[in-house]
C-alpha positions in Angstrom: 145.3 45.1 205.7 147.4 43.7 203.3 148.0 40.0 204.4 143.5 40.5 205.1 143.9 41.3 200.9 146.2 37.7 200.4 143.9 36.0 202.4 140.8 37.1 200.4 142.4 36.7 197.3 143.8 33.0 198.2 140.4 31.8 199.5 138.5 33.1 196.6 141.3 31.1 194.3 140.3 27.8 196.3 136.8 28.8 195.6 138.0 29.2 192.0 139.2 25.7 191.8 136.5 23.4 194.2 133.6 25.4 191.4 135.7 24.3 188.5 136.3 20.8 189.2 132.4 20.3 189.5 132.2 18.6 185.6 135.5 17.0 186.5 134.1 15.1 189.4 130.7 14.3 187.9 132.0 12.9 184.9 133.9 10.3 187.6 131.2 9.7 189.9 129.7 8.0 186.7 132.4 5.5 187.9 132.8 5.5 190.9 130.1 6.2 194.0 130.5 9.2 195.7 131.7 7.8 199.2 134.5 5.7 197.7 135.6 8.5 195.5 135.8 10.7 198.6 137.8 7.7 199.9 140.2 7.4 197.8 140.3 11.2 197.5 141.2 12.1 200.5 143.5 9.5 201.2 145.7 10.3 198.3 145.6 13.5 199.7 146.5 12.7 203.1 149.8 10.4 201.4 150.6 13.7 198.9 150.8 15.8 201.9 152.3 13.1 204.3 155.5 12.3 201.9 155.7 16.2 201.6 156.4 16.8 204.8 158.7 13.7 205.4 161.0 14.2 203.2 161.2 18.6 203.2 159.7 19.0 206.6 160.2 16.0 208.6 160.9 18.7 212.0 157.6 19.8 212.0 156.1 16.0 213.4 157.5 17.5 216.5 155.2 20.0 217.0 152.4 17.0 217.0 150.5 17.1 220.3 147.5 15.5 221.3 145.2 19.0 221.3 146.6 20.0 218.0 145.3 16.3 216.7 142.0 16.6 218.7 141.4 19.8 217.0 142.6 18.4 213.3 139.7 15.4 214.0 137.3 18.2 215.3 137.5 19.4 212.2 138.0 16.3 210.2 134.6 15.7 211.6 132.8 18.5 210.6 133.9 18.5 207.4 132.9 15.0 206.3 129.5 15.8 207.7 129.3 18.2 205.3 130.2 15.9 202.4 127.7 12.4 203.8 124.9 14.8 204.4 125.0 16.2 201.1 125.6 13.2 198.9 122.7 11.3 200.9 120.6 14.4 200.5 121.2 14.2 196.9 118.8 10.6 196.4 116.0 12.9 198.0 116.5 16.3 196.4 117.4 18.0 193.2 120.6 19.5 192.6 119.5 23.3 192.9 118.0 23.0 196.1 120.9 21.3 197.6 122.9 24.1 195.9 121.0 27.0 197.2 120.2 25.1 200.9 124.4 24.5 201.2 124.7 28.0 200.3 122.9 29.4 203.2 125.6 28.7 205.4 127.3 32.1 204.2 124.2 32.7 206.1 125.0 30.6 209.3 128.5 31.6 209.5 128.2 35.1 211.2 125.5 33.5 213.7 127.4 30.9 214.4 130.6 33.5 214.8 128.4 35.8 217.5 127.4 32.9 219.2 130.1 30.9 219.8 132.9 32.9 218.9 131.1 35.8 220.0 132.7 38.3 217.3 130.2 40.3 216.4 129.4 40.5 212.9 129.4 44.3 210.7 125.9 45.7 209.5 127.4 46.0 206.0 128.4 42.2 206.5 125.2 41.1 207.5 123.4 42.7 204.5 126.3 40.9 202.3 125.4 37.9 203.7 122.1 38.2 203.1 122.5 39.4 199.1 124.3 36.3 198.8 121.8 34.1 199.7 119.3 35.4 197.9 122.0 35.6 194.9 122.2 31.7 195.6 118.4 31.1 195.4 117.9 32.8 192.0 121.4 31.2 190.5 120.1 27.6 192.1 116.3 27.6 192.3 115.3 30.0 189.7 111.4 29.5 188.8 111.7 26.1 189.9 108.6 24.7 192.1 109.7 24.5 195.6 108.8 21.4 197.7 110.0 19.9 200.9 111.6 16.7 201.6 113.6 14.8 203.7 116.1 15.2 201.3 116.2 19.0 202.3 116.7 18.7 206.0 119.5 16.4 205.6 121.5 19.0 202.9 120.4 22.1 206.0 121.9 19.9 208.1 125.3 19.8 205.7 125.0 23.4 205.3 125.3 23.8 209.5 128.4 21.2 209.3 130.0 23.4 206.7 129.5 26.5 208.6 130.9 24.5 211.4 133.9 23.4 209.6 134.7 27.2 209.0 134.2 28.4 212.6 136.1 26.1 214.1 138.7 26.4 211.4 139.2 29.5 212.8 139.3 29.0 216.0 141.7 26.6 215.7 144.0 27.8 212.9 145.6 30.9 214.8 147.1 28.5 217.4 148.3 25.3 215.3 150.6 24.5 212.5 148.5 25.0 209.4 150.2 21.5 207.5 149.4 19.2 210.5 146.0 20.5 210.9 145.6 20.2 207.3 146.8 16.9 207.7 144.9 15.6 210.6 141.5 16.6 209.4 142.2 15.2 205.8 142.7 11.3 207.2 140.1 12.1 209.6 137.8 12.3 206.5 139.4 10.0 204.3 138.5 7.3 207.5 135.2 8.1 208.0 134.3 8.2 204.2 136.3 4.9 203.8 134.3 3.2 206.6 131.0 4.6 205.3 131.6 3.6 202.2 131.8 -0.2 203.4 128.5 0.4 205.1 126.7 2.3 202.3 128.8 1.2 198.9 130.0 -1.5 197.4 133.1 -1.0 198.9 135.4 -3.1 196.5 135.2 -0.1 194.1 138.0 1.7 196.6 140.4 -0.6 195.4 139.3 -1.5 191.5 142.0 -1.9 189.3 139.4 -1.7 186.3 137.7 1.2 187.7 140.7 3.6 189.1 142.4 3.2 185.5 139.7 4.6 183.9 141.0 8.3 182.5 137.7 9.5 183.8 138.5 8.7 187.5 142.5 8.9 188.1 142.3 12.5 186.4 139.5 13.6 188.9 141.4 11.9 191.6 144.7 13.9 190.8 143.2 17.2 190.3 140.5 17.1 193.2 143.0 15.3 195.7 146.1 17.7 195.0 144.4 21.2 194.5 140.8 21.1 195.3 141.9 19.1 198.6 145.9 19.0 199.7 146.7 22.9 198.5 142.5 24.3 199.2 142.4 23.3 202.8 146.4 23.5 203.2 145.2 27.3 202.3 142.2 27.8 204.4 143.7 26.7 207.1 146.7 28.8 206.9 145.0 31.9 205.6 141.7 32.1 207.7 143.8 32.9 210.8 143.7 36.7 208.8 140.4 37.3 208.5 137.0 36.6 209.6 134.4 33.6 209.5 131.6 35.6 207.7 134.1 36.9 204.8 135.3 33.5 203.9 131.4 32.0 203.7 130.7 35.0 201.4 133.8 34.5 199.6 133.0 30.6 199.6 129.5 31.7 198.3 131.2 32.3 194.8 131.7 28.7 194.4 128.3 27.9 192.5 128.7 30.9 190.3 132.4 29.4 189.5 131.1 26.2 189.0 127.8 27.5 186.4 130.5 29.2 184.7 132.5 26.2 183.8 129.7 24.7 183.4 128.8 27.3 180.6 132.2 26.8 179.2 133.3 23.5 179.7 130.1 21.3 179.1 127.9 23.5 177.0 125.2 24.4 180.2 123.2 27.4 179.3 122.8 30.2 182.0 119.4 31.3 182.8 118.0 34.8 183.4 117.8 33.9 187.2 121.2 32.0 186.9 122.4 35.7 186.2 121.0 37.7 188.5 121.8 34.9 191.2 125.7 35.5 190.2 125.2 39.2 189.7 123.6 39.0 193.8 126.5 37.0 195.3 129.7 39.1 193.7 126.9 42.7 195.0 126.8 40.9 198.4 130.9 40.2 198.5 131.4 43.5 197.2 129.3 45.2 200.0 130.9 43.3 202.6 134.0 44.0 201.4 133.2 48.0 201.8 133.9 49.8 204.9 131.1 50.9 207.0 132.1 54.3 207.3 132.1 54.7 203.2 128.5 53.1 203.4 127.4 55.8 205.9 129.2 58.5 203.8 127.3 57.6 201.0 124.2 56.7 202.9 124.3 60.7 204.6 125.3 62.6 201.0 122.2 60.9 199.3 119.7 62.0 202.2 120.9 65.9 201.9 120.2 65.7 198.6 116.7 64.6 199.3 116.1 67.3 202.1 117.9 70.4 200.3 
């Protein structure tokens, strides 16, 4: 019970930190496009966490075997789908419908889970999961007009990829070392994102003098690459392994409420009505997850025999 607590409590501060660094990264991408950031990102990354270990854990490279890296590239893989489908997605949609369409893989997760995991997800879960997402359209859509596009498929297409991720995350995290995985799948997506930035980008921007200089970009670089990247999936990976799928995409979920709040804070963004309730949904949905569903019934039973004496 208590290392399921830390491992709550440790995903929702990597939560904490990929919402906060939203301004931090927009102000960049003004710089620099989003591939080649990515790039760059997750390669500094991959060197941060690379020099770590050689010079304080240089054993560990022993423990390298070819599943463990087939499993770090699985879910390199799945990970930079998530991030190409959503920035394409982005030149055909708005921003709150990506938001809201990503966030339905809190949804995705416990299916996913049953069916090929096949751990069967908790009523009171379920329901969570559910209050989320509806959280998530009000905090994303609002009273916008809803249309469909192209752009739309592509960003359900990321939300599957990061529902992936965290499935096979767990799958895999119970039975590796949680730095080399972390390792593997970073490079894995610092490679792809470098070689679809050559097809996609003007790829010189990767190594721009002019451009990386800028305060702008080398401060979102440093913050995103070392704790929204090297320590976040360092800590997913290592902390997943005590809890389940469907509690990390509801804890996950919290991200766009994170990120409207900074927002509020940091760059003067006012919150709307349905912004509110949308936040006020996701934390109800965690929460009810979070109960047991014994307390639920408890409560459930005590309110009915009211009603019938």
């Amino acid at each position: 019970m208590k290392k399921r607590l830390v491992a709550d409590a440790s995903l929702l501060a990597v939560t904490f930190v990929w919402g906060t660094t939203f301004v931090v990264v927009q102000n960049a991408l003004a710089f620099l496009e989003p591939l080649s950031f990515n790039a760059v990102r997750f390669s500094l990354a991959g060197l941060f966490l690379l020099a770590w270990l050689v010079i304080f854990h240089r054993s560990l490279f022993r423990h390298y075997t070819l599943p463990l890296i087939r499993a770090g590239i699985w879910m390199g893989l799945w990970l930079f789908s998530g991030y190409a489908l959503q920035t394409i997605g982005l030149l055909y949609t708005t921003s709150s419908k990506a938001g809201f369409i990503t966030g339905l893989s809190v949804v995705l997760v416990p299916l996913f889970s049953f069916l090929f995991l096949k751990q069967k997800p908790s009523v009171n879960a379920i329901i969570g999961a559910v209050t989320a997402a509806a959280g998530l359209y009000f905090l994303t859509i609002g009273d916008s007009k809803w249309t469909f596009n192209r752009g739309d498929v592509l960003v359900f297409f990321c939300a599957i990829s990061f529902a992936m991720h965290i499935i096979v995350t767990g799958k895999y995290s119970a039975h590796y070392s949680s730095v080399l995985l972390t390792m593997t799948q970073i490079f894995t997506v610092a490679a792809m994102c470098t070689i679809f930035a050559f097809l996609f980008e003007d790829e010189t921007q990767i190594w721009n003098a002019a451009i990386l200089q800028k305060r702008e970009v080398w401060t979102a670089l440093l913050i995103t690459s070392l704790l929204a990247t090297t320590a976040a999936f360092f800590i997913q990976t290592n902390f997943q392994k005590y809890t389940t799928a469907t509690r990390v995409a509801l804890i996950f979920a919290m991200e766009p409420v994170f990120a409207a709040i900074t927002a509020y804070i940091w760059a003067g963004e006012r919150l709307t009505a349905s912004a509110l309730i949308g936040c006020i949904g996701i934390l109800f949905g965690m929460i009810f997850a979070e109960l047991p569903a014994a307390f639920i019934f408890k409560k459930w039973w005590r309110a009915k025999r009211r009603v019938m004496h």
